[in-house]
C-alpha positions in Angstrom: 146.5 116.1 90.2 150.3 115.7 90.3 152.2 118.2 88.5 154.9 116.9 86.1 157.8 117.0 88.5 156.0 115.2 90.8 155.1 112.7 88.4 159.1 112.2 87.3 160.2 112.0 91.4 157.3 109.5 92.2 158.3 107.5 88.6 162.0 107.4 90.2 161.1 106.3 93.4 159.5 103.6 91.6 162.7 102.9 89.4 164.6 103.3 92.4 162.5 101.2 95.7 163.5 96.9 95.8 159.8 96.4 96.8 157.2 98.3 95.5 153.9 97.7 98.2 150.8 99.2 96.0 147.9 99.3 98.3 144.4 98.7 97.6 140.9 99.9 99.0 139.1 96.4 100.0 135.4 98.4 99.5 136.4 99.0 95.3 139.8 97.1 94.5 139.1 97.7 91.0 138.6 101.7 91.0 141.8 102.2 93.4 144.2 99.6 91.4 146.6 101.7 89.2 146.9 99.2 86.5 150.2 101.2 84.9 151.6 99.7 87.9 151.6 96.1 86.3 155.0 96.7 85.2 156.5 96.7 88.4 154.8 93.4 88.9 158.0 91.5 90.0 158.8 93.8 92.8 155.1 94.2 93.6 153.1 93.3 97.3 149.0 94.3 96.7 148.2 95.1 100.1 144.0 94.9 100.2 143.7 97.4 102.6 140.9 97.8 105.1 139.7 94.3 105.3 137.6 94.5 108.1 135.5 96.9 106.3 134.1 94.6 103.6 132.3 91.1 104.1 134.5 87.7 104.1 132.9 87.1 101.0 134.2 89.9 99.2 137.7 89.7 100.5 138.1 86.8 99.0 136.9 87.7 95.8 139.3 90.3 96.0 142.2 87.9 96.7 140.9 85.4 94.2 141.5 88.2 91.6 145.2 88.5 91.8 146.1 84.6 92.6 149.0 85.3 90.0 150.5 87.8 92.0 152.1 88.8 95.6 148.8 89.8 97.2 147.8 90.7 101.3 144.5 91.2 103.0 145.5 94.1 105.3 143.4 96.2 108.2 145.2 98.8 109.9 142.7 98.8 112.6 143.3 95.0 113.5 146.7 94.8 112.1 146.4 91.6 110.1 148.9 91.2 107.2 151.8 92.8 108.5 153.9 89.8 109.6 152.8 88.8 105.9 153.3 91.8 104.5 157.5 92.5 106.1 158.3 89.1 105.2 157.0 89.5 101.5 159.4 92.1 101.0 162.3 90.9 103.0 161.7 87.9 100.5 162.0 89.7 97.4 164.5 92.3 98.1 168.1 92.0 96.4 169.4 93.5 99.8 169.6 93.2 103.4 167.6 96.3 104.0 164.9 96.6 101.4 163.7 100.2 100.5 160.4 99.9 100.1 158.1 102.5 98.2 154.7 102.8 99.7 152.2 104.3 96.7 148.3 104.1 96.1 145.0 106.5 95.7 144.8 109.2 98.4 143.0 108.1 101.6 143.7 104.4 100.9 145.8 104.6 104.1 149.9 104.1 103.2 150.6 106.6 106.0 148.6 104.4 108.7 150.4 101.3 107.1 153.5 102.6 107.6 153.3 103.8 111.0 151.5 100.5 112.0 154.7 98.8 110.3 156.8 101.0 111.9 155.8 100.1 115.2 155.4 104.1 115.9 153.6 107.2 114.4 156.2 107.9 111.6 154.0 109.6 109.2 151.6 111.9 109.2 148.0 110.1 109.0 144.5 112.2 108.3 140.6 110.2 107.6 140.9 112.9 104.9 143.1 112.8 101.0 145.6 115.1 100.5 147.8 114.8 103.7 151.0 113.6 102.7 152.7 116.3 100.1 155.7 114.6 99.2 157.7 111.5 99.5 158.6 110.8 103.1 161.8 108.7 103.8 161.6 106.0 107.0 164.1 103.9 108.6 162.5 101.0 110.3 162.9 97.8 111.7 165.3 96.6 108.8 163.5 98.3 106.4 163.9 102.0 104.4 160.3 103.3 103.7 159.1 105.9 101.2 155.9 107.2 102.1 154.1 108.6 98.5 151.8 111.1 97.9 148.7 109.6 97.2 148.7 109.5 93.4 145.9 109.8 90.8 146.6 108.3 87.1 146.3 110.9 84.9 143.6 109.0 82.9 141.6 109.2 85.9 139.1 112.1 86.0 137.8 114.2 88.4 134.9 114.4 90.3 132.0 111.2 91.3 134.5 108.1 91.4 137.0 110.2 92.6 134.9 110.9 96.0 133.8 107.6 95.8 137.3 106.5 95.9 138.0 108.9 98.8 140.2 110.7 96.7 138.7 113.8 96.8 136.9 115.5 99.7 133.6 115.6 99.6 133.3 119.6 99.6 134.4 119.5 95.9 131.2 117.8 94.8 128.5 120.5 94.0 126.1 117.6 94.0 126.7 115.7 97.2 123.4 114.0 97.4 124.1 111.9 94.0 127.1 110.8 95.7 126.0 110.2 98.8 122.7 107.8 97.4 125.2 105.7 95.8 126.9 105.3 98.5 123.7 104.2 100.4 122.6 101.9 97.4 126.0 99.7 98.0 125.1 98.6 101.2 121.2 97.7 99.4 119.8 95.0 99.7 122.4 92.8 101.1 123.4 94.9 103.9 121.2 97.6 104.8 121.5 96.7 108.4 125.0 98.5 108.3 123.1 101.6 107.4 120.1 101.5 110.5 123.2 100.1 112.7 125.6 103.7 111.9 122.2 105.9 111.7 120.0 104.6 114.0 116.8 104.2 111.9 114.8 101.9 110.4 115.2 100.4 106.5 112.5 98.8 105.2 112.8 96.4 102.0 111.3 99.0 99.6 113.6 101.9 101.0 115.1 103.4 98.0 118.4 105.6 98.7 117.0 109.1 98.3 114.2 107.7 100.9 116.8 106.4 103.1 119.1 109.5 103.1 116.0 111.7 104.1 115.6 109.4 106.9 118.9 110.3 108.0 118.4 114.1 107.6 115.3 113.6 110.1 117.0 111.3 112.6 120.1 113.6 112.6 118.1 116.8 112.8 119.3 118.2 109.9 116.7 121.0 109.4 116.6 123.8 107.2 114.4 127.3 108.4 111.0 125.8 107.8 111.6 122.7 108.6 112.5 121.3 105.0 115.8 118.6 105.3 119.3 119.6 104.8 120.1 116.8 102.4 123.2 118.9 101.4 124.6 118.6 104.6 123.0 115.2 105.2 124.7 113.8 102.3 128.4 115.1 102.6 127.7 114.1 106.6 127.0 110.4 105.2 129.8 110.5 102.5 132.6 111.6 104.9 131.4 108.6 106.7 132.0 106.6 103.7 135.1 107.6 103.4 136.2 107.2 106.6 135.2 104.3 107.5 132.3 104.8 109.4 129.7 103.6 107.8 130.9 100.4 107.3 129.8 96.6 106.6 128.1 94.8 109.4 129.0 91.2 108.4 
């Protein structure tokens, strides 16, 4: 959690950017929108990030849900939205050269955002939370970028959602196999094909998620002395996936 000077420099930047660009994790929109953030709602982009990890479907729910506000479907790995996403805040800025606060959950990916709108690596990017430490100031194609630490409300608390969110690493759960069948059961029924696709095994109808992760354990050979499953390991192994990216919709 932020500590209460960070809290009052990330409030100023806030106070202080023309465009505010609050991004979004397409896979759970609703666990990693700050919605304290509403009041900067007439400076505000929603960039819905990773895009190509969820179903067509779903992104459009996703859109559909903020049709009253300035809202982009955004991948980093395709880069679609960005054209969208410069001229947005060009459009809305008071001034020639917008400064333009980046914020969001940890691991929703600002810093890959920012390098892809960059044009160049100008922040530090890691698959894991936690990277950026404090606010990172960008000059850029027109635009002055501040790169946030990955913030979590302070009504949000610790723990399952958090991991689930990928804002936490998975090595703080004590009970990563709780996590890690949730994560399976999101891809059940509809999409189980994304799970034997990333694992290479078969899912039958029936498959429940704790049958399903011990599949995984096999197929990886994740083996304790004895020959009993690691479903420790296993299930951090498939949550880091998760988070990541890896395992990952098939539609």
């Amino acid at each position: 959690m932020m500590s209460e000077r960070k809290w009052i420099a990330y409030k100023r930047v806030l106070r202080y950017a023309d465009v505010v660009i609050h991004i979004v994790d397409a896979r759970d929109v609703p666990g990693t929108l700050d919605r304290d953030m509403s009041k900067y709602k007439s400076k505000m982009i929603v960039a819905i990030n990773k895009a190509d990890l969820v179903s067509p479907s779903s992104l459009r729910t996703s859109l559909a849900r903020f049709k009253t506000w300035r809202c982009v479907a955004t991948s980093n790995k395709t880069g679609r939205g960005y054209a969208e996403l410069l001229k947005l805040a060009q459009s809305i800025s008071p001034r020639p050269q917008p400064k333009v606060a980046v914020v969001g959950y940890p691991n929703v990916g600002k810093s890959s955002l920012l390098n892809k709108l960059g044009g160049r690596k100008v922040a530090r990017v890691s698959p894991i939370p936690g990277e950026t430490r404090g606010p990172q100031w960008v000059k850029s194609g027109g635009f002055l970028f501040i790169d946030t630490p990955g913030v979590i409300p302070p009504r949000d608390q610790g723990g399952k959602d958090l991991i689930l969110k990928g804002a936490l690493r998975v090595e703080h759960a004590p009970d990563p196999e709780s996590i890690a069948e949730e994560v399976i059961a999101r891809f059940l029924p509809d999409d189980a094909k994304a799970l034997a696709k990333c694992y290479d095994i078969t899912v039958a109808g029936k498959d429940t998620s704790q049958e399903i992760l011990e599949k995984i354990a096999l197929r990886r050979g994740k083996l304790l002395r004895g020959g009993k499953l690691n479903l420790f390991e296993t299930a951090q192994m498939v949550v880091r996936d998760y988070q990541t990216g890896k395992l990952r919709s098939s539609f």
